[in-house]
VEXVO-712632 format. One record per atom (N, C-alpha, C): atom name; x, y, z. Coordinates in steps of 0.2 Angstrom, whole numbers, plus 5000, padded with zeros to 4 digits. Layout:
<nodes>
('CA' (X Y Z))
...
</nodes>
This chain:
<nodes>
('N' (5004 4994 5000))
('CA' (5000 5000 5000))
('C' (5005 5006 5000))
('N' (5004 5012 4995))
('CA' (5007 5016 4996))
('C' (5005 5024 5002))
('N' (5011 5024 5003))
('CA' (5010 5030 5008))
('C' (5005 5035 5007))
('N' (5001 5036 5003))
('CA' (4998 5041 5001))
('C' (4990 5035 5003))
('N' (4988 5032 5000))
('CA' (4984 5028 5001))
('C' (4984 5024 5010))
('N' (4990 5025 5012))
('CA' (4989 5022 5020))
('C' (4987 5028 5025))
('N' (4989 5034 5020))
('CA' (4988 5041 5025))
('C' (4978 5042 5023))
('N' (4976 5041 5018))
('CA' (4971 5041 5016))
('C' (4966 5039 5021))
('N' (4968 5032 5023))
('CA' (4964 5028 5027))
('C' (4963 5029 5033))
('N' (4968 5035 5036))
('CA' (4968 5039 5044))
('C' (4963 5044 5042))
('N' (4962 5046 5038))
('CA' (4956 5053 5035))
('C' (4950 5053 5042))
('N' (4950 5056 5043))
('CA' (4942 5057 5047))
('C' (4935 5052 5043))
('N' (4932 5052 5045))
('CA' (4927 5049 5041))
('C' (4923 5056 5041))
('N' (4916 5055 5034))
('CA' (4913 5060 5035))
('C' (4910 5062 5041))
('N' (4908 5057 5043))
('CA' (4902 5058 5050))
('C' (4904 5064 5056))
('N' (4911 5063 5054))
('CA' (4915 5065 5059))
('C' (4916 5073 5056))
('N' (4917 5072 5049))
('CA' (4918 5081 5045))
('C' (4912 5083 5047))
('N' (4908 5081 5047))
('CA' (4901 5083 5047))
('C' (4899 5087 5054))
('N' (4902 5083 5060))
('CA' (4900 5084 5065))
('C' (4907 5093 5067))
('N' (4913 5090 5065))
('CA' (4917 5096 5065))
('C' (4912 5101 5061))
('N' (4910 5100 5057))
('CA' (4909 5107 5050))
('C' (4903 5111 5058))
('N' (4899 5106 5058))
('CA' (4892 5109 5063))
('C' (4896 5114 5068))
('N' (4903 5109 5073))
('CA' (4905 5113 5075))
('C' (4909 5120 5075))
('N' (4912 5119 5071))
('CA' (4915 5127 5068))
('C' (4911 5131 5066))
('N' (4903 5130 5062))
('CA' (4900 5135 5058))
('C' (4895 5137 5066))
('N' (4893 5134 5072))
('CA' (4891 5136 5077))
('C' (4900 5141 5079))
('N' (4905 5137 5081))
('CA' (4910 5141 5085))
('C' (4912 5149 5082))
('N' (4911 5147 5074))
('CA' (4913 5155 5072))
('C' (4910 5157 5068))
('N' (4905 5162 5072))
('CA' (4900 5164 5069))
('C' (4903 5170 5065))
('N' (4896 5176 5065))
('CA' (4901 5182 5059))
('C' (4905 5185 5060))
('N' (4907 5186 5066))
('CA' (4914 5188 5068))
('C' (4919 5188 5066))
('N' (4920 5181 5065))
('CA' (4927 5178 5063))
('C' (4927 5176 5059))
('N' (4924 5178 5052))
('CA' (4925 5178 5046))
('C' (4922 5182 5040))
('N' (4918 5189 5045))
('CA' (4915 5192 5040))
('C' (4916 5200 5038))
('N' (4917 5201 5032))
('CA' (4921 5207 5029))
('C' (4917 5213 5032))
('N' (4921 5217 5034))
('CA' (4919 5224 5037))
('C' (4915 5228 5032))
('N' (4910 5231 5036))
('CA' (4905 5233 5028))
('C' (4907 5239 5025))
('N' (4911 5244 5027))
('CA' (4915 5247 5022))
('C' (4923 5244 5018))
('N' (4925 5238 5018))
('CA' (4925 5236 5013))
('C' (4924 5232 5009))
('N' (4917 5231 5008))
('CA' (4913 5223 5004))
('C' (4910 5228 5000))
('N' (4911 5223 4995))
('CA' (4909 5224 4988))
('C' (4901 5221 4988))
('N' (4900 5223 4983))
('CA' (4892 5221 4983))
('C' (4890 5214 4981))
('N' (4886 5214 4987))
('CA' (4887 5203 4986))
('C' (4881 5202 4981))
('N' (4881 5196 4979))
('CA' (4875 5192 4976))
('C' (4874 5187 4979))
('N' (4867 5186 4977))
('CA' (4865 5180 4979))
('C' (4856 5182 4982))
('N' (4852 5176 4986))
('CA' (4853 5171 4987))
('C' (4857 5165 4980))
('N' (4859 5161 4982))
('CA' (4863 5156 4977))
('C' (4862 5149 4981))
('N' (4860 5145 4977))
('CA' (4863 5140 4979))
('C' (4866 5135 4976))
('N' (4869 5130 4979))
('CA' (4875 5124 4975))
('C' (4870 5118 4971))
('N' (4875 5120 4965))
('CA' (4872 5116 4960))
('C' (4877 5110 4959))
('N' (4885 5111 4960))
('CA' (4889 5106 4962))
('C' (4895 5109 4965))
('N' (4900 5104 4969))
('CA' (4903 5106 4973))
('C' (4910 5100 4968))
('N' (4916 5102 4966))
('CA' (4919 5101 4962))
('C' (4926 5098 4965))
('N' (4929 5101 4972))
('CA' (4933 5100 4975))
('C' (4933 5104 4983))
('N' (4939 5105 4983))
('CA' (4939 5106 4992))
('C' (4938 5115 4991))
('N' (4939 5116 4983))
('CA' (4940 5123 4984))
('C' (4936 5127 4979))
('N' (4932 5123 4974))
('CA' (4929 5124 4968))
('C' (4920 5121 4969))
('N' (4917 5126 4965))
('CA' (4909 5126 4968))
('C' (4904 5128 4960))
('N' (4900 5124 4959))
('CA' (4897 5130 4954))
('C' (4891 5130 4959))
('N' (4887 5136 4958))
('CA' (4881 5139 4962))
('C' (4878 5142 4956))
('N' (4872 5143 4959))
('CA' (4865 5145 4953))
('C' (4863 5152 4958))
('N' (4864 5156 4956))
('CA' (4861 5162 4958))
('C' (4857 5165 4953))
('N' (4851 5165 4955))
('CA' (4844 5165 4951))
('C' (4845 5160 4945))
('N' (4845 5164 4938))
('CA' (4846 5161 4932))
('C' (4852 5158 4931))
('N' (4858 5163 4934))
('CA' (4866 5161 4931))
('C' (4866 5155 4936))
('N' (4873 5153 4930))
('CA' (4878 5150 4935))
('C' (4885 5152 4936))
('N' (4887 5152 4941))
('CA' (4893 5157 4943))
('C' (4898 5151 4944))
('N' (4904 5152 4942))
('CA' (4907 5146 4943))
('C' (4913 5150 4948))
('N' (4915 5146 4954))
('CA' (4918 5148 4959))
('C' (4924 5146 4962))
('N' (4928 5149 4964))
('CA' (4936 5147 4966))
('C' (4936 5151 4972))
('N' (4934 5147 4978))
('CA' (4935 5148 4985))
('C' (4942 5155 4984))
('N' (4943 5160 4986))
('CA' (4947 5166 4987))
('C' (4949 5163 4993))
('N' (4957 5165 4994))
('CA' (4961 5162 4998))
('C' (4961 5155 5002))
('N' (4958 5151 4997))
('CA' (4960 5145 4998))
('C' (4963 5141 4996))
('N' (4968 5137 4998))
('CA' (4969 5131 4993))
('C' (4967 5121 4998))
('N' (4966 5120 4992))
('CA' (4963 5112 4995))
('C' (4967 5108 4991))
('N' (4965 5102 4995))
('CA' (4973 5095 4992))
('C' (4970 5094 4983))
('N' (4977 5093 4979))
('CA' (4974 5092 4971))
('C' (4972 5086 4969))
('N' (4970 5084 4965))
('CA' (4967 5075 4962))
('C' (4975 5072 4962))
('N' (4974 5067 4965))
('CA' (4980 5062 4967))
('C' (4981 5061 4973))
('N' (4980 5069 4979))
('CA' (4985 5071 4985))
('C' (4980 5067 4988))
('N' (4983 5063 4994))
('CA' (4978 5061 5000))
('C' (4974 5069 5002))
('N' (4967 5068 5004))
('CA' (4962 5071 5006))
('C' (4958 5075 5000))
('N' (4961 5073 4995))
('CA' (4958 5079 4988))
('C' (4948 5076 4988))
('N' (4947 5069 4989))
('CA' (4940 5067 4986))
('C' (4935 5069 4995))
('N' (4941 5069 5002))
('CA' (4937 5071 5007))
('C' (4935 5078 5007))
('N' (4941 5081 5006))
('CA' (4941 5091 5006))
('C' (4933 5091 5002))
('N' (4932 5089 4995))
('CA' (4928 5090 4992))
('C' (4920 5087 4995))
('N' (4920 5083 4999))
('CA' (4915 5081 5004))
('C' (4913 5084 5009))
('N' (4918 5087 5012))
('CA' (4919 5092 5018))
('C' (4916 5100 5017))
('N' (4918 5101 5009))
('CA' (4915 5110 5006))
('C' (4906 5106 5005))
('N' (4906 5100 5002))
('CA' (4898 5098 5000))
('C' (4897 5098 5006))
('N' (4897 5095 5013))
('CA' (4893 5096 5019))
('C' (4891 5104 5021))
('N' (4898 5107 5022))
('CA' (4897 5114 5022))
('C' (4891 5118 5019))
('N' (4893 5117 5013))
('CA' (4887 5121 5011))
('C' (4880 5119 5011))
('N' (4879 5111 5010))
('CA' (4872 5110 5010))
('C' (4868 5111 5012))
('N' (4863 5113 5011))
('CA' (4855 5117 5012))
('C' (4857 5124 5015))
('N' (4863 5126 5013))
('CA' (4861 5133 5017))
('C' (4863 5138 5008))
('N' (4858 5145 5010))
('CA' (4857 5148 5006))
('C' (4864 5152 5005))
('N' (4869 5154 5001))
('CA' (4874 5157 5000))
('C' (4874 5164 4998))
('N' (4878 5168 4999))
('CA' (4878 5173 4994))
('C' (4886 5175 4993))
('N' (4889 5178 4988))
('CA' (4895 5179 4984))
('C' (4896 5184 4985))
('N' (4903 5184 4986))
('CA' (4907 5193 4987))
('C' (4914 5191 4984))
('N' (4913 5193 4978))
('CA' (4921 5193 4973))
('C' (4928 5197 4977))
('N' (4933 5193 4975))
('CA' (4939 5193 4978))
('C' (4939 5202 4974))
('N' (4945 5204 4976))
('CA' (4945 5212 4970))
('C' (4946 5211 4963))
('N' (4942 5214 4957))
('CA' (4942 5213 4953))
('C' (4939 5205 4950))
('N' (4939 5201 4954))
('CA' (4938 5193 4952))
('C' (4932 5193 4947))
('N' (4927 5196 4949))
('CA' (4921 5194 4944))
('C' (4922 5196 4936))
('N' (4928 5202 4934))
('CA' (4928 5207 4929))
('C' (4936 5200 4925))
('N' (4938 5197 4931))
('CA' (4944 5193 4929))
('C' (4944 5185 4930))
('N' (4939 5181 4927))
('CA' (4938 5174 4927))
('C' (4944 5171 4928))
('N' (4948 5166 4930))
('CA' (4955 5163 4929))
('C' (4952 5157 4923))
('N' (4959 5154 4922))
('CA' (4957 5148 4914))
('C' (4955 5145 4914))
('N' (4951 5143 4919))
('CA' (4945 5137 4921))
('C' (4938 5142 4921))
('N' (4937 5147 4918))
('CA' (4931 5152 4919))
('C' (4928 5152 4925))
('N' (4933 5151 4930))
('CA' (4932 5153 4938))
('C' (4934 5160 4942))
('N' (4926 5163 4946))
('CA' (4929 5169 4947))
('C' (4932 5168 4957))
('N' (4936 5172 4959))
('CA' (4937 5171 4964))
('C' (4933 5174 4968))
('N' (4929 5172 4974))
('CA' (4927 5174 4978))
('C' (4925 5171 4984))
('N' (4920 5174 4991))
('CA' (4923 5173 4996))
('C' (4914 5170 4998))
('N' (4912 5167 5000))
('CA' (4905 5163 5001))
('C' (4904 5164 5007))
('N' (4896 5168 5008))
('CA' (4894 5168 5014))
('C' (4888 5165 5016))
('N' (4888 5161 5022))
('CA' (4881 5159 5022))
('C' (4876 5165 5026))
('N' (4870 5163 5029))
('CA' (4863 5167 5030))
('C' (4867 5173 5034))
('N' (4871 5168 5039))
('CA' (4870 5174 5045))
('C' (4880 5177 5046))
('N' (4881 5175 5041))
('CA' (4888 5182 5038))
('C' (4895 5176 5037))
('N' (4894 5171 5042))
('CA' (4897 5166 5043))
('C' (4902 5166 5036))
('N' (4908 5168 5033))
('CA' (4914 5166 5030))
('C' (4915 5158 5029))
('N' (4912 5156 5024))
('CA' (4914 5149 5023))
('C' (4922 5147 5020))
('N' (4924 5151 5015))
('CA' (4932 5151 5015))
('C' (4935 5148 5023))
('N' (4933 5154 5025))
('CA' (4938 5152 5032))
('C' (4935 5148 5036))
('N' (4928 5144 5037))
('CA' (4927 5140 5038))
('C' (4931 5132 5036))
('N' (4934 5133 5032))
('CA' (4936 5125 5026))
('C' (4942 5125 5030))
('N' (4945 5132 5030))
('CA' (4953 5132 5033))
('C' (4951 5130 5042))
('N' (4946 5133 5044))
('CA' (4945 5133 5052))
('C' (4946 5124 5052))
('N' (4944 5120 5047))
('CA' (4940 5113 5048))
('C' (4946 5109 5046))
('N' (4953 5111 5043))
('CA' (4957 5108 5042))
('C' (4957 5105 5036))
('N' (4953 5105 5031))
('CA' (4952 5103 5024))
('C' (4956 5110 5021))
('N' (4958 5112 5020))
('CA' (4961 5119 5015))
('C' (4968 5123 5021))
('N' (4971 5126 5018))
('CA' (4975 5129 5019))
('C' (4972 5138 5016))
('N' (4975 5143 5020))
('CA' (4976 5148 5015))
('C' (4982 5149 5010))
('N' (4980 5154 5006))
('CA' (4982 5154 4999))
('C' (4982 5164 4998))
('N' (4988 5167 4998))
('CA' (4986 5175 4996))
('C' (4986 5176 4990))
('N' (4986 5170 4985))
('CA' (4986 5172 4977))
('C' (4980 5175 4973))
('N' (4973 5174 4976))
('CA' (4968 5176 4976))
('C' (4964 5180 4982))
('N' (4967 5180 4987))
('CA' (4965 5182 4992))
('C' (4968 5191 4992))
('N' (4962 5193 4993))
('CA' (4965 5202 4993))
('C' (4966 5203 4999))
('N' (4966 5200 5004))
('CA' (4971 5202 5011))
('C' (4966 5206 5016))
('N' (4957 5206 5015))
('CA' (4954 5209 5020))
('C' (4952 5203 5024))
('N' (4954 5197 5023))
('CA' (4952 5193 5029))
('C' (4959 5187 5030))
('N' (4965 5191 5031))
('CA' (4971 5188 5031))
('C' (4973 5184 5038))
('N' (4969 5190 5043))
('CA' (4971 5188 5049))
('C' (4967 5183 5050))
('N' (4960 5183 5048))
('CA' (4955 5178 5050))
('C' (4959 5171 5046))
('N' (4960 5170 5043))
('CA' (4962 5166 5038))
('C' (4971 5162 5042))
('N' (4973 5166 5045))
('CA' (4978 5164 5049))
('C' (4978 5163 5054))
('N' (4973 5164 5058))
('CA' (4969 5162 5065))
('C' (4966 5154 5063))
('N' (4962 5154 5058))
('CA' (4959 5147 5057))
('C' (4963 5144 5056))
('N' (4970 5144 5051))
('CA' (4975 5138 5049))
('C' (4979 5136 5055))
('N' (4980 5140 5061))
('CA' (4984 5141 5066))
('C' (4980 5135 5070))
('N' (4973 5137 5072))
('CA' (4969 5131 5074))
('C' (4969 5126 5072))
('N' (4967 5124 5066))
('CA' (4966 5119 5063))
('C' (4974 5112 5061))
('N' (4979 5118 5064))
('CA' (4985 5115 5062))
('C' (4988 5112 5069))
('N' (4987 5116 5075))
('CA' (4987 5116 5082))
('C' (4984 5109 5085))
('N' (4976 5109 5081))
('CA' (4972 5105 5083))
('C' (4970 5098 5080))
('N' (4977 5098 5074))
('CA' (4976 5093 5069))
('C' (4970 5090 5066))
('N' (4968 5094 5064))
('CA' (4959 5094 5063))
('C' (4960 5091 5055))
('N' (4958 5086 5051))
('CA' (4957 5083 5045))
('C' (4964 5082 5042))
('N' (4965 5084 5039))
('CA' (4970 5086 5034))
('C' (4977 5085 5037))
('N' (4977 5090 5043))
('CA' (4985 5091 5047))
('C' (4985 5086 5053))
('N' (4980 5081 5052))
('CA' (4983 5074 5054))
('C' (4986 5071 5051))
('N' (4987 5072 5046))
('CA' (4990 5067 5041))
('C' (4995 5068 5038))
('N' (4996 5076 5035))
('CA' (5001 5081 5031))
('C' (5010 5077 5036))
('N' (5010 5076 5041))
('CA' (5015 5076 5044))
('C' (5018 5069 5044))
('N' (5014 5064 5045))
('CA' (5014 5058 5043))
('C' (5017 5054 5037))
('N' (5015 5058 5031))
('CA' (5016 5057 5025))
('C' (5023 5058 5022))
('N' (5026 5053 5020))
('CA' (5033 5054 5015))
('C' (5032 5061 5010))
('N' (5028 5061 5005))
('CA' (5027 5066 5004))
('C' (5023 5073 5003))
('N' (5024 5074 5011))
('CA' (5019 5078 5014))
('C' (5021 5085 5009))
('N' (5027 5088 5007))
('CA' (5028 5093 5003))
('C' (5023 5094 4996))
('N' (5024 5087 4995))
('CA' (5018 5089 4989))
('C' (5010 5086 4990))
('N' (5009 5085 4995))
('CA' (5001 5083 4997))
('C' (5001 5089 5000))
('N' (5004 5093 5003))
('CA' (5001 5099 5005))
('C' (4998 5104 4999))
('N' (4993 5105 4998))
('CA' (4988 5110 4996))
('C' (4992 5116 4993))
</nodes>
């Protein structure tokens, strides 16, 4: 069995994502993830999920469109790395039945990347930041490459957590031979 496949097997189960996700989307509410209203751009939505693509990728139906989405300031494990098919179960529970709305990274909506993906930042009802929810849960990492740097510190708070408390992911990352390229 290869190392990658043995790290795999220590994964949380979902029952257990399921049960963290509840936890963290109770533990942190809009405080701790949500953009100060002089600098938020104007959101859209309601939206909801029409697929959830990976740990970091969404398409959502907001009324008629569909908007195709690249979590801002995230990165999740890639096809191959141990946790890439979890991460993507982890953002499905999260989002499930609750209504979303969109707030593009700066400029993201005007700048699609080459997968026709805009960057931006998904809020549930009650302001909740699910980006930094993924990272609070250990499935993602932050990432400044799309990330505009208004929710840095939250975003460094959650990975600090979630790496402290080896929540999903960073039980395993350390484990692994090679954890340099399974990390996100």
């Amino acid at each position: 069995m290869t190392t990658a496949k043995r790290a795999a097997t220590r994964l949380p189960s979902l029952a257990a994502v399921a049960l963290v996700a509840t936890l963290a989307a109770l533990a942190c509410g809009p405080s701790s993830g949500a953009i100060p209203p002089e600098q938020a751009q104007a959101p859209r939505g309601p939206c909801g999920v029409e697929r959830v693509l990976s740990g970091e990728r969404v398409d959502l139906r907001c009324g008629a469109e569909l908007v195709r989405v690249r979590l801002a300031g995230v990165s999740a494990p890639r096809p191959g790395h141990a946790g890439y098919t979890e991460a993507g179960r982890a953002l499905r529970e999260l989002l499930r039945e609750r209504s979303i709305t969109l707030e593009f990274a700066d400029g993201a909506e005007r700048n699609p990347d080459q997968d026709g993906r805009v960057a931006a930042y998904l809020h549930d009802a009650t302001g909740q930041n699910l980006n930094v929810a993924m990272v609070l849960l250990g499935w993602a990492t932050h990432t400044a490459g799309d990330d505009d740097g208004r929710l840095a510190r939250n975003f460094e708070l959650a990975e600090s957590e979630a790496r402290r408390e080896q929540r999903a992911m960073w039980s395993v990352w350390p484990a692994t031979a090679e954890h340099a390229d399974a990390r996100p």
